[in-house]
C-alpha positions as CSV (number, residue, x, y, z in Angstrom):
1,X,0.0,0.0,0.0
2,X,2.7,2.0,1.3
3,X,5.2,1.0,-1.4
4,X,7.2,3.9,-2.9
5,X,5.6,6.6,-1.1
6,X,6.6,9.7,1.0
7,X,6.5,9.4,4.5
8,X,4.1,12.6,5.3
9,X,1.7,11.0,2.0
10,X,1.9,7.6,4.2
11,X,0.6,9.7,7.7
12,X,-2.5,11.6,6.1
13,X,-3.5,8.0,4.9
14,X,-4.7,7.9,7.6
15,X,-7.1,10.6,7.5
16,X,-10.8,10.6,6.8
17,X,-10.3,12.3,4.0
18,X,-14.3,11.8,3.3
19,X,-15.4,13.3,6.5
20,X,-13.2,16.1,5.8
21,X,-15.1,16.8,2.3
22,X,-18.1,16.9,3.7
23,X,-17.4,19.3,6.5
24,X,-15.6,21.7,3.8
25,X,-18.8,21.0,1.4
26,X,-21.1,22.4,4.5
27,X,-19.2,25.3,5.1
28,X,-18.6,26.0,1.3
29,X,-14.9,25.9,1.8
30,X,-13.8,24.8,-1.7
31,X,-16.4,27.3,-3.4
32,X,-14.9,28.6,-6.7
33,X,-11.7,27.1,-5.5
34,X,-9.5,26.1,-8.6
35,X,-6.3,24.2,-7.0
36,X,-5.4,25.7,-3.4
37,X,-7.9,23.3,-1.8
38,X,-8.9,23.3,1.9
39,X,-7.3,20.1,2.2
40,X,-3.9,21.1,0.6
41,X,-4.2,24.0,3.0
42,X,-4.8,21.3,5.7
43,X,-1.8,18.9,4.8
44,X,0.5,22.0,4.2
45,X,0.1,23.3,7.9
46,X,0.5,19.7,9.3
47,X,3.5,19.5,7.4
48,X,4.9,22.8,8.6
49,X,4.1,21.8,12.5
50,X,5.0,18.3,12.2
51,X,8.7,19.6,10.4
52,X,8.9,22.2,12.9
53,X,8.8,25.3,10.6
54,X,9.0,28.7,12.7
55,X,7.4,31.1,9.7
56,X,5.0,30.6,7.0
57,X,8.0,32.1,5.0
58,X,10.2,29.4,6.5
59,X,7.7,26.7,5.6
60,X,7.3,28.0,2.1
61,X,11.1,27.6,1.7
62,X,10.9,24.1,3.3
63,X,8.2,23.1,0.2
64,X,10.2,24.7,-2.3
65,X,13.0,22.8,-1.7
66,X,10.6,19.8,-2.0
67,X,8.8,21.5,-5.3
68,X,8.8,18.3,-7.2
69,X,7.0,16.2,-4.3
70,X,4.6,18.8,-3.6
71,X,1.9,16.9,-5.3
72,X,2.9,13.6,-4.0
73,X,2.9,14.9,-0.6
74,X,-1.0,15.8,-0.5
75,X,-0.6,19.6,-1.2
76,X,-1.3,19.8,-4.9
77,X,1.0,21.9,-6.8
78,X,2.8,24.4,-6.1
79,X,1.8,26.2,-3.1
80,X,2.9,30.4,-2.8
81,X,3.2,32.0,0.5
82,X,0.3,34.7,-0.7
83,X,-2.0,31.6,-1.8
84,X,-1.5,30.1,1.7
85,X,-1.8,33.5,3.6
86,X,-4.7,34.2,1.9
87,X,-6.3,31.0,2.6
88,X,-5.5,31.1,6.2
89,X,-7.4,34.7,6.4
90,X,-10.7,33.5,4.7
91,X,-11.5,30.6,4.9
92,X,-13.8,29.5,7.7
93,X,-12.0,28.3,10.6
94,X,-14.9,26.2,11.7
95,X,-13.7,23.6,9.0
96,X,-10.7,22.3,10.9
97,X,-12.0,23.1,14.0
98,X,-15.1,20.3,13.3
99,X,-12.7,18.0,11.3
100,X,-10.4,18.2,15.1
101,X,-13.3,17.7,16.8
102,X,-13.5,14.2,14.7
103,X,-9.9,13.3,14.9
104,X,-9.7,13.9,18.8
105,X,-12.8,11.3,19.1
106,X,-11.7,8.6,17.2
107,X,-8.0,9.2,18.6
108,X,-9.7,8.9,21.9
109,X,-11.9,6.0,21.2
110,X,-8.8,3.9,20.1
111,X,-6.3,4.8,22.5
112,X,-9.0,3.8,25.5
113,X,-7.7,1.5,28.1
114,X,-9.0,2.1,31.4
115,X,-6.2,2.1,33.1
116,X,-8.0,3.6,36.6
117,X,-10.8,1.2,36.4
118,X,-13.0,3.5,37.5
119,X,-16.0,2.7,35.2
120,X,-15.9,6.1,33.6
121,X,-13.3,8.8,31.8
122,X,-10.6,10.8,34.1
123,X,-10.1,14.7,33.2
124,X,-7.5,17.3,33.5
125,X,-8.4,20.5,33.7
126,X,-5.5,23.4,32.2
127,X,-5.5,25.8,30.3
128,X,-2.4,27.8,28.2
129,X,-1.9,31.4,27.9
130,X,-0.4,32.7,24.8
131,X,0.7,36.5,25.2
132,X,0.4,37.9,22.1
133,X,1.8,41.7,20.8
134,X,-0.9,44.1,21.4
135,X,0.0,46.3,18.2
136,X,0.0,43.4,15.9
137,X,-3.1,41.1,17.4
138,X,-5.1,43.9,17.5
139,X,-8.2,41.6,18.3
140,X,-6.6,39.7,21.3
141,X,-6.6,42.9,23.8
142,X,-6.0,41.4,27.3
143,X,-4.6,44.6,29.2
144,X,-3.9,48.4,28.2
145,X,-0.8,47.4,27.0
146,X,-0.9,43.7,26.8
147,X,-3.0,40.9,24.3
148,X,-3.0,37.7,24.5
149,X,-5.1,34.2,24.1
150,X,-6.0,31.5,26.4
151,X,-6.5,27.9,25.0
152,X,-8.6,26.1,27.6
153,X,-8.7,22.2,27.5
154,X,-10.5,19.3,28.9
155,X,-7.7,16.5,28.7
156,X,-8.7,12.9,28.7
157,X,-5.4,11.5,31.2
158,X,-6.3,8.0,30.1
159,X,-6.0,8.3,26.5
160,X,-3.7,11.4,26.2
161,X,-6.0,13.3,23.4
162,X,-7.7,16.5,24.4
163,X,-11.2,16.0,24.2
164,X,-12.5,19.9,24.6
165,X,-11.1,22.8,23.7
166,X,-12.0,26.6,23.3
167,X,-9.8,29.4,22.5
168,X,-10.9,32.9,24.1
169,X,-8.9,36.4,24.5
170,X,-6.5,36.1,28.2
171,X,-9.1,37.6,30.5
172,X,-11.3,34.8,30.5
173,X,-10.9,33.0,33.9
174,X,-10.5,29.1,34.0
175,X,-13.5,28.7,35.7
176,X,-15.5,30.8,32.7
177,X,-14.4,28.0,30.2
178,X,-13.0,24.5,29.8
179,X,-9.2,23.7,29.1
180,X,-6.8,22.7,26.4
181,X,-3.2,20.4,26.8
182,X,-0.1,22.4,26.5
183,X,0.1,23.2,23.1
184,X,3.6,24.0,21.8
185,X,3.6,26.9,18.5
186,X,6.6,28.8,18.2
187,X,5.2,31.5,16.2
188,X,2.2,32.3,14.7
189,X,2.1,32.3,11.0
190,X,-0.6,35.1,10.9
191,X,-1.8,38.1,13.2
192,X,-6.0,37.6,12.6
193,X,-8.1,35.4,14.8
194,X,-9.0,33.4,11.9
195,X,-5.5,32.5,11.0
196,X,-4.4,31.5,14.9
197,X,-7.6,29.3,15.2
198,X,-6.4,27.3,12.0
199,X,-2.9,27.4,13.1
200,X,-4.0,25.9,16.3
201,X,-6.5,23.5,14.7
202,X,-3.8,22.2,12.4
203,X,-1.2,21.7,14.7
204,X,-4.3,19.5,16.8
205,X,-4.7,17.8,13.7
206,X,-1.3,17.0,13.8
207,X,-1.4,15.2,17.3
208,X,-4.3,13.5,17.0
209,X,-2.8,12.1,13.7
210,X,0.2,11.1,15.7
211,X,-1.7,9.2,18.3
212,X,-3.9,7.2,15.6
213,X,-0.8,6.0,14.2
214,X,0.4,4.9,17.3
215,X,-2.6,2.9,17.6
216,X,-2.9,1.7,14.6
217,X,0.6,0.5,14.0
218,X,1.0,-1.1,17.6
219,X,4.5,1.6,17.6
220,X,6.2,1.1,20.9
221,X,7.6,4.5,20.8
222,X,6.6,7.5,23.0
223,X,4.6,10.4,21.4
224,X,8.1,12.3,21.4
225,X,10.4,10.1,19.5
226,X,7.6,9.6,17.4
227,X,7.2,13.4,16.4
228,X,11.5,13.6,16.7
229,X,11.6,10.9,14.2
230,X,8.8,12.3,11.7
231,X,10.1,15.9,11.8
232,X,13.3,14.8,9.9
233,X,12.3,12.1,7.7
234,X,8.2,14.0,6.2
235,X,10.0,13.8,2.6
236,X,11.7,10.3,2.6
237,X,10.5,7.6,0.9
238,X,10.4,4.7,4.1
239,X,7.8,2.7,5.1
240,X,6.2,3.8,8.2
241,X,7.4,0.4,9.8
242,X,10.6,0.5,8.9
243,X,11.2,3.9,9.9
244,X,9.9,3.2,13.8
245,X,11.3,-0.1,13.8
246,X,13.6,0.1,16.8
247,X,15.4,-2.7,15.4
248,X,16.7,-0.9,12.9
249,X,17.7,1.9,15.1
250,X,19.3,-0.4,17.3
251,X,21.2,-1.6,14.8
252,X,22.4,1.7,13.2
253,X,23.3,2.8,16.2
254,X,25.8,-0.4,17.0
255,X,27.2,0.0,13.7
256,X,28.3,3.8,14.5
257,X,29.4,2.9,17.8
258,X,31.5,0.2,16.5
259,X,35.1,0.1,17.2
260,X,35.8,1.1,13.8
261,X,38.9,3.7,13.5
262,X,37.0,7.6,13.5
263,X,38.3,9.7,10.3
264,X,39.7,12.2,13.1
265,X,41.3,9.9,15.5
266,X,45.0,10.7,15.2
C-alpha cells in the first residue's frame, strides 16, 4: 500500500479524508476554488508543525526545496506564500476546528484502556496562555498594554488526546471556560483570529494524527520520539514500519558505535 511513497503521504492516509469533504462542502470551503484546496491548505500546515517550521516564509522555503514532491505529498501543486496567507485569512475556521473535533474522538476512542478502572473517563483540567503583541493582534486585547489568548482544554489523562477545547482572548478565567493540553507553537504564522484558530487546529490535527498512528501501527515508541523521528524524515521515501522499527535503530546505532577507527582519531 505504502510501497514507494513519502513518509508525510503515508501519515495523512490515515485521514478521513471523506469526513473532511463533507465538512468543507457544509461550510462552502472549496467554493470557486481552482487548486489551493482546503485540504492542501490542511496537509500544508500539518507539514509545517510536524517539520517544525518557525514562519510561513520558513515553511514556504521548506516546500520549495521539495517542489517536485509537492503533489505527492498531499498539497497539490505548487503552493505560494500569498496563496496560503490568503487561505488562512478567509477561509472558515470552523472547517478544521469540526474535522479536530472528529480526529480527537476517534483518537480517543482507540487509545482507551481504562487504566484507573473507574468505570468512567478521568479529566484534567489546564488551560495555556499565549501573550500575544498588542500592536500586531489587535483583536486579542487582554490589558492596556498587553494581548494575549488562552487555550482552555478538557484532557482525557487515560487516553492522552484532548477531548474539549476553546480558544478565548487572556481575560477569561478558568472557571468561565473549559481547558486545552499544553500546546507547543513557536510563532504564529498570521496576526487575525481566523488564522491562529487554524494554526492551532492544524497543529491539533497534527497530534491527533500522531496518536492514531500509534494505535494503529502497535508503535512502541513515546509520542516524542515519534514526532522527533517524523520531523526529519516527512519527505523520505520509508515505510512507516521501517522507519519506527527500533530494530533498525538499534542496529544503526551499533554499527556507529563500532570500534571502527573515527576519520579524526590521530
Amino acid at each position: 500500500m505504502f510501497q514507494d511513497k513519502f513518509v508525510f503521504a503515508q501519515l495523512v492516509a490515515f485521514l478521513n479524508r471523506s469526513k473532511f469533504n463533507r465538512i468543507v462542502a457544509k461550510y462552502g470551503g472549496d467554493k470557486y476554488v481552482k487548486h489551493f484546496t482546503c485540504w492542501n491548505q490542511l496537509l500544508a500546515l500539518m507539514f509545517g508543525q510536524l517539520s517544525n517550521r518557525e514562519s510561513l516564509r520558513d515553511l514556504i522555503i521548506a516546500l520549495g526545496a521539495h517542489r517536485s514532491k509537492c503533489y505527492h505529498l498531499g498539497m497539490g501543486k505548487n503552493i505560494s506564500k500569498s496563496s496560503l496567507a490568503r487561505a488562512n485569512q478567509d477561509r472558515d475556521y470552523r472547517i478544521f476546528e469540526e474535522f479536530v473535533y472528529f480526529l480527537v474522538n476517534e483518537a480517543q476512542q482507540k487509545r482507551k484502556t481504562d487504566i484507573f478502572k473507574l468505570g468512567g473517563n478521568v479529566y484534567a483540567f489546564d488551560s495555556t496562555t499565549i501573550d500575544l503583541c498588542l500592536n500586531v493582534f489587535w483583536w486579542a486585547k487582554f490589558r492596556k498594554k498587553k494581548g494575549g489568548i488562552k487555550v482552555h482544554t478538557l484532557y482525557d489523562v487515560e487516553t492522552q488526546i484532548p477531548t474539549f477545547f476553546h480558544i478565548t482572548t487572556a481575560s477569561v478565567h478558568d472557571s468561565k471556560a473549559m481547558d486545552k493540553q499544553h500546546l507547543k507553537i513557536k510563532k504564529f504564522w498570521g496576526t487575525t483570529e481566523n488564522v491562529v484558530r487554524i494554526q492551532i487546529y492544524a497543529a491539533i490535527c497534527a497530534y491527533c494524527l500522531v496518536a492514531i498512528i500509534q494505535h494503529d501501527m502497535k508503535l512502541d515508541r513515546t509520542t516524542y520520539e515519534v514526532l522527533q523521528i517524523l520531523s526529519i524524515s516527512l519527505t523520505d521515501k520509508t515505510h512507516l514500519k521501517d522507519l519506527f522499527n527500533k530494530t533498525n535503530f538499534q542496529y544503526d546505532k551499533e554499527r556507529c558505535d563500532s570500534n571502527e577507527p573515527s576519520l579524526f582519531d590521530f
